[in-house]
C-alpha positions in Angstrom: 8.6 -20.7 2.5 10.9 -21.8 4.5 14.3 -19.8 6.4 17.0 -21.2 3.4 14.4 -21.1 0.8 13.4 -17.6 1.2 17.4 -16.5 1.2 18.0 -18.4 -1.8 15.4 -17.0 -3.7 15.4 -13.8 -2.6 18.7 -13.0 -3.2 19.1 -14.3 -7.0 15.8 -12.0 -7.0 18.3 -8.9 -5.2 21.2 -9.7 -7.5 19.4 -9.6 -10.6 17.7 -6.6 -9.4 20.6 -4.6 -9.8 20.6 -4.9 -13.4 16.6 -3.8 -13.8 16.5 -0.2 -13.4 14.9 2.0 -15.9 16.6 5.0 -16.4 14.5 6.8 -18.9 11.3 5.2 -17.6 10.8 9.2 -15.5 11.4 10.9 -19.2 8.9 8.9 -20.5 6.6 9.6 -17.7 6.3 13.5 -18.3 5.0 12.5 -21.7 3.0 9.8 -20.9 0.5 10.7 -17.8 -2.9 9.4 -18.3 -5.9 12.1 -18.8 -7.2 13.3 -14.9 -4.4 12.0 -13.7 -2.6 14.2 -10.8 -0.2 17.0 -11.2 2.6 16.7 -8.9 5.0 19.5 -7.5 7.4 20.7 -5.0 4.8 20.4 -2.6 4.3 16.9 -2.8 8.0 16.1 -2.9 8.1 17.7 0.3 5.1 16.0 2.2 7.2 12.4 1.1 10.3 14.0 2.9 8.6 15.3 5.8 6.3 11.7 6.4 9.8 10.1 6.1 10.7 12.2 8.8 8.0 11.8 10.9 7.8 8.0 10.7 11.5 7.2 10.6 12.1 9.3 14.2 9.0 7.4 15.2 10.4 4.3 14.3 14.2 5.0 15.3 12.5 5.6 19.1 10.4 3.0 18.8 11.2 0.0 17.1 9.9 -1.1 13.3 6.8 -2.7 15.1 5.4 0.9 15.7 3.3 2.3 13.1 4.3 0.5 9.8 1.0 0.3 9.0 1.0 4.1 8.6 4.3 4.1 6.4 2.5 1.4 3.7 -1.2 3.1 4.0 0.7 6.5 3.2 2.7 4.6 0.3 -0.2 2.8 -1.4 -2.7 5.5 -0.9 -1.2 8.9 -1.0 2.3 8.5 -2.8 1.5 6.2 -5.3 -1.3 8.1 -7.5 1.6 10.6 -7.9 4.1 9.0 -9.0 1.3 8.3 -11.7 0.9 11.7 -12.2 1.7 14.9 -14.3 5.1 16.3 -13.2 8.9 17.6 -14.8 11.3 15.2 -15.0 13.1 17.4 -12.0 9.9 16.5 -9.6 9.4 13.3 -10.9 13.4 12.5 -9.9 12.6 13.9 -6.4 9.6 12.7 -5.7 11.3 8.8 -7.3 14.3 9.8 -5.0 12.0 11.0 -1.9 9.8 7.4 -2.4 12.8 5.2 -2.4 13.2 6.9 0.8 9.7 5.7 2.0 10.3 2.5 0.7 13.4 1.6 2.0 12.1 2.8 5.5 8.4 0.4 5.1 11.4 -1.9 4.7 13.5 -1.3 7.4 10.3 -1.3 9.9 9.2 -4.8 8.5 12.8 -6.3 8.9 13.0 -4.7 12.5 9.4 -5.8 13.2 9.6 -9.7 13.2 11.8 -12.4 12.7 9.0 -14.5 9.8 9.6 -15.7 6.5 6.5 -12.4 6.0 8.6 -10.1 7.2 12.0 -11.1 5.6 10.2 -11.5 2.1 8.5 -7.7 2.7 11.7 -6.3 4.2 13.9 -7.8 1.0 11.1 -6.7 -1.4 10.4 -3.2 0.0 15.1 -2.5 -0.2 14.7 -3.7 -3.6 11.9 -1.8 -4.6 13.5 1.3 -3.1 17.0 0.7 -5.1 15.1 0.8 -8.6 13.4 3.7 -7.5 16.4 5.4 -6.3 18.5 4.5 -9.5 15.6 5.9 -11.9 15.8 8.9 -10.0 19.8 8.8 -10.9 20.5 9.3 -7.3 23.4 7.3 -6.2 23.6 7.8 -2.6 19.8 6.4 -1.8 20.9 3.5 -4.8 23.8 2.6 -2.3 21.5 2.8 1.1 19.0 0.7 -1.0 22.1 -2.2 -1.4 22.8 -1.6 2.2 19.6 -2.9 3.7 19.8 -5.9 1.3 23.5 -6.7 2.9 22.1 -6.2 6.3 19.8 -8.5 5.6 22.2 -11.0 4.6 24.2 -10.5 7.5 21.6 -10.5 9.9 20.1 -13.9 8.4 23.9 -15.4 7.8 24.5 -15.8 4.6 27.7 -14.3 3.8 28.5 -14.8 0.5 25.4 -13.2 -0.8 26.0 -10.1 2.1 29.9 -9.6 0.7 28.4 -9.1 -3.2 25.8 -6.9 -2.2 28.5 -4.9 0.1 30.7 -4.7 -2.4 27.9 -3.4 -5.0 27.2 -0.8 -2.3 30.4 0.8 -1.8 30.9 0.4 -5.9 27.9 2.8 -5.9 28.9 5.0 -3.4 32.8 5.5 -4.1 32.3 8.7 -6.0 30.0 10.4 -3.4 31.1 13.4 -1.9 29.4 12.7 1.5 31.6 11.4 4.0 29.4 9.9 6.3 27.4 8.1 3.6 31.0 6.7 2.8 31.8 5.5 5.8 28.4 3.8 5.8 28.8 1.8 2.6 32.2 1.1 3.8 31.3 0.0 7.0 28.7 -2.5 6.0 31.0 -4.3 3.9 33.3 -4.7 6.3 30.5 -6.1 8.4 29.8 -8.4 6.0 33.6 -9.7 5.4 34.0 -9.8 9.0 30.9 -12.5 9.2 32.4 -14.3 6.4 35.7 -14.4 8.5 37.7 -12.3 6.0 39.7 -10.5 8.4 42.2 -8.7 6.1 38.6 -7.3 4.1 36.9 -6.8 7.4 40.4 -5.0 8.5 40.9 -2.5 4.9 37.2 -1.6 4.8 37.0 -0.7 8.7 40.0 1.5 8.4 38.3 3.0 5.4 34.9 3.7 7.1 37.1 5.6 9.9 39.0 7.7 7.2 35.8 8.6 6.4 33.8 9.2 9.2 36.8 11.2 10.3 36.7 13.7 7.5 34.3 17.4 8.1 30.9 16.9 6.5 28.3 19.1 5.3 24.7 19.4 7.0 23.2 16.4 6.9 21.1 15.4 3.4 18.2 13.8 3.2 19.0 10.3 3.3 19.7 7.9 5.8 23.5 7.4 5.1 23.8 11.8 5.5 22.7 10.8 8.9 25.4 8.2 9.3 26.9 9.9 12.9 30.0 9.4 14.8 27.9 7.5 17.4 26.5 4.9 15.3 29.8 4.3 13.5 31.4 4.2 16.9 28.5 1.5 17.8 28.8 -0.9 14.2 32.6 -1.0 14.4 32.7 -2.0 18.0 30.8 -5.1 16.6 32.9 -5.4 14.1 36.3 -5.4 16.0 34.1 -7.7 18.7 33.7 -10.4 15.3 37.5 -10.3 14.8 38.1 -10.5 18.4 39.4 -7.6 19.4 37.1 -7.3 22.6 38.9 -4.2 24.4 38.7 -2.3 21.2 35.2 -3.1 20.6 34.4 -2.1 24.3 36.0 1.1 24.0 34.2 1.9 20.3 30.9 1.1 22.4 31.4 3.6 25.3 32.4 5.8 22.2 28.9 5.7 20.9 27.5 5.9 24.5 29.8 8.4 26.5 30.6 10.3 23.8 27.8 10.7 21.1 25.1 10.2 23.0 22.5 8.2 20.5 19.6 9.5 22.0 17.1 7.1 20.1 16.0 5.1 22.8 15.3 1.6 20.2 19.4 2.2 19.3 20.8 3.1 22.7 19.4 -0.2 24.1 21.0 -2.1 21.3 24.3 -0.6 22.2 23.7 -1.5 26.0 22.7 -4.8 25.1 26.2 -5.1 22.9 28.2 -3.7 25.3 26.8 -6.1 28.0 28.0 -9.2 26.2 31.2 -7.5 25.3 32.1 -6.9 28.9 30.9 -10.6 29.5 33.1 -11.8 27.3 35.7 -10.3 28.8 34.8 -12.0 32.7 33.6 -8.3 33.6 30.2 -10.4 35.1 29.5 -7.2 37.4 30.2 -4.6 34.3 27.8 -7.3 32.5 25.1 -7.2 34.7 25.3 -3.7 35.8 25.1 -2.4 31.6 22.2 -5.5 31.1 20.4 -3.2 33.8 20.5 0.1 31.9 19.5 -2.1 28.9 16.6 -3.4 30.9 15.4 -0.1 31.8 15.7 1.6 28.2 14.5 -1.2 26.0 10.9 -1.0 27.9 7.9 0.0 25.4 10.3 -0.9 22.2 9.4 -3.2 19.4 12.2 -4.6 17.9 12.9 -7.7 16.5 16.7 -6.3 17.4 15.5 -5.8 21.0 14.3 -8.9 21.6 16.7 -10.8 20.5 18.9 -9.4 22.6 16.8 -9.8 25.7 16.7 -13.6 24.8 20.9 -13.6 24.3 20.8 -11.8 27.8 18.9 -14.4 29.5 20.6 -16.8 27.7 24.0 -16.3 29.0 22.8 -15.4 32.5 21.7 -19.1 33.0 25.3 -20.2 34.0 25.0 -17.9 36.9 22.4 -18.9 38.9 23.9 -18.7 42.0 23.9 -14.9 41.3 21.5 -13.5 43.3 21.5 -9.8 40.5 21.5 -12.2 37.4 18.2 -14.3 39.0 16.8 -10.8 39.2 17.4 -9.9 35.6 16.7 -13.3 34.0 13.4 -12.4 36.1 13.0 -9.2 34.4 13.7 -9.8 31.0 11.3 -12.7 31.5 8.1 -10.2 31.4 9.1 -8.8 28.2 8.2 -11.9 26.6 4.9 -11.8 28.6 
């Protein structure tokens, strides 16, 4: 299938999604089990939420081309009779809400693995998957994550009408969350998504209402993605969004936010941030600042597999042709070359 068919169909597919979600379909389940079929507890809730763990801080350091394998052979082979299995409706909502979780991450490492029609119809089927799952479950949080990857998706593949709906649905089904940082998530990606659809006065009220948010005290950190939703990487998405509307010394000083400030010691997101901050600074005619971040991005994105990554490294070499009579951008047009070796 090719790029524009793929979108098209996949996101009438996403959009009617939203409407498919069985919400009695884990009452029905308690009564319903087949004869041998497994009894589920606590215990199995938690091995989903710790493999979740495991794999996601594997993947976050690593990029989504490490170990997916292991995140679908757990899914299929493990998870899967259990969610088959004898269990209360409060397990079977966990172990639905801890799934989605697993889901939405075999999802994430497929979009962040490859740039292929493959990948983009796993990746799209995996976030939708994980939203049913999570709205059975009646948890609203993982429903609005679930909505999130599908309007990344968009956004990443450029197709912003479908990206501003699914945005929109996200922060519909977060607004009553009382989780700041998973607000300012959902907030944030819509204004992401306005701001690639050149809505600046969206782009602008949805930015300022991700920083209300993020700004706000939060509790320890849930077990979803969006409680993990940190200063840094807000500091990192809303430089990219100011850099979209223009605004390139704000978006510089959001990056050296996430860097200098936060930290974002995940070595897969750190080099993205480099890479960002290297274009920003080029952008700017800071060619030294450029070359000098393009280094550090060098250096951290080695041993990473991410689609992200190298994409970036091809940008980078890119943009460093017009200055070949640059003895240090020769050198890292030279480097970045072996990365594609």
């Amino acid at each position: 299938m090719e790029r524009r068919e793929f979108i098209l169909a996949s996101s009438g597919y996403v959009l009617s999604a939203l409407g498919l979600p069985d919400m009695d379909s884990i009452t029905r389940r308690t009564k319903t089990a087949l004869p041998g079929a497994v009894r589920v507890g606590q215990g199995e809730v938690a091995a989903v939420r710790h493999m979740v763990k495991a794999l996601g801080d594997s993947a976050s350091e690593l990029g989504g081309g490490h170990a997916r394998h292991l995140a679908v052979r757990y899914l299929t082979q493990d998870v899967a009779p259990w969610l088959e299995g004898h269990f209360t409706e409060a397990t079977g909502r966990d172990l639905f809400a801890a799934t989605s979780q697993l889901v939405h991450l075999a999802g994430w490492m497929a979009q962040d693995e490859g740039d292929t029609p493959e990948l983009r119809g796993l990746a799209q089927r995996y976030y939708a998957h994980s939203f049913r799952l999570a709205a059975e479950a009646g948890d609203p949080e993982l429903s609005a994550t679930a909505l999130r990857g599908l309007a990344v998706q968009c956004v990443d593949l450029g197709y912003r009408a479908e990206a501003v709906q699914l945005g929109e649905a996200c922060v519909e089904y977060g607004r009553h969350l009382d989780n700041p940082r998973a607000v300012a998530y959902y907030e944030a990606t819509l204004a992401n998504a306005a701001a690639q659809d050149d809505d600046r006065g969206m782009a602008t009220k949805h930015l300022a209402l991700s920083e209300t948010a993020i700004s706000r005290p939060t509790a320890a950190a849930g077990d979803s993605w969006a409680a993990h939703y940190s200063p840094g990487r807000w500091a990192h998405e809303s430089g990219m969004i100011l850099s979209r509307l223009g605004d390139l010394a704000a978006a510089e000083e959001h990056l050296h936010l996430a860097l200098d400030i936060h930290g974002l010691d995940r070595r897969r997101t750190r080099a993205i941030v480099l890479a960002d901050l290297g274009g920003v600074r080029l952008r700017q005619g800071d060619v030294d600042g450029a070359m000098a971040t393009w280094r550090d991005f060098l250096d951290c994105a080695d041993g990473i597999r991410s689609v992200k990554v190298q994409a970036a490294i091809q940008d980078m070499r890119v943009r460093l042709r017009r200055y070949s009579g640059v003895p240090e951008a020769q050198v890292l047009r030279e480097q970045a070359a072996r990365f594609s070796d």
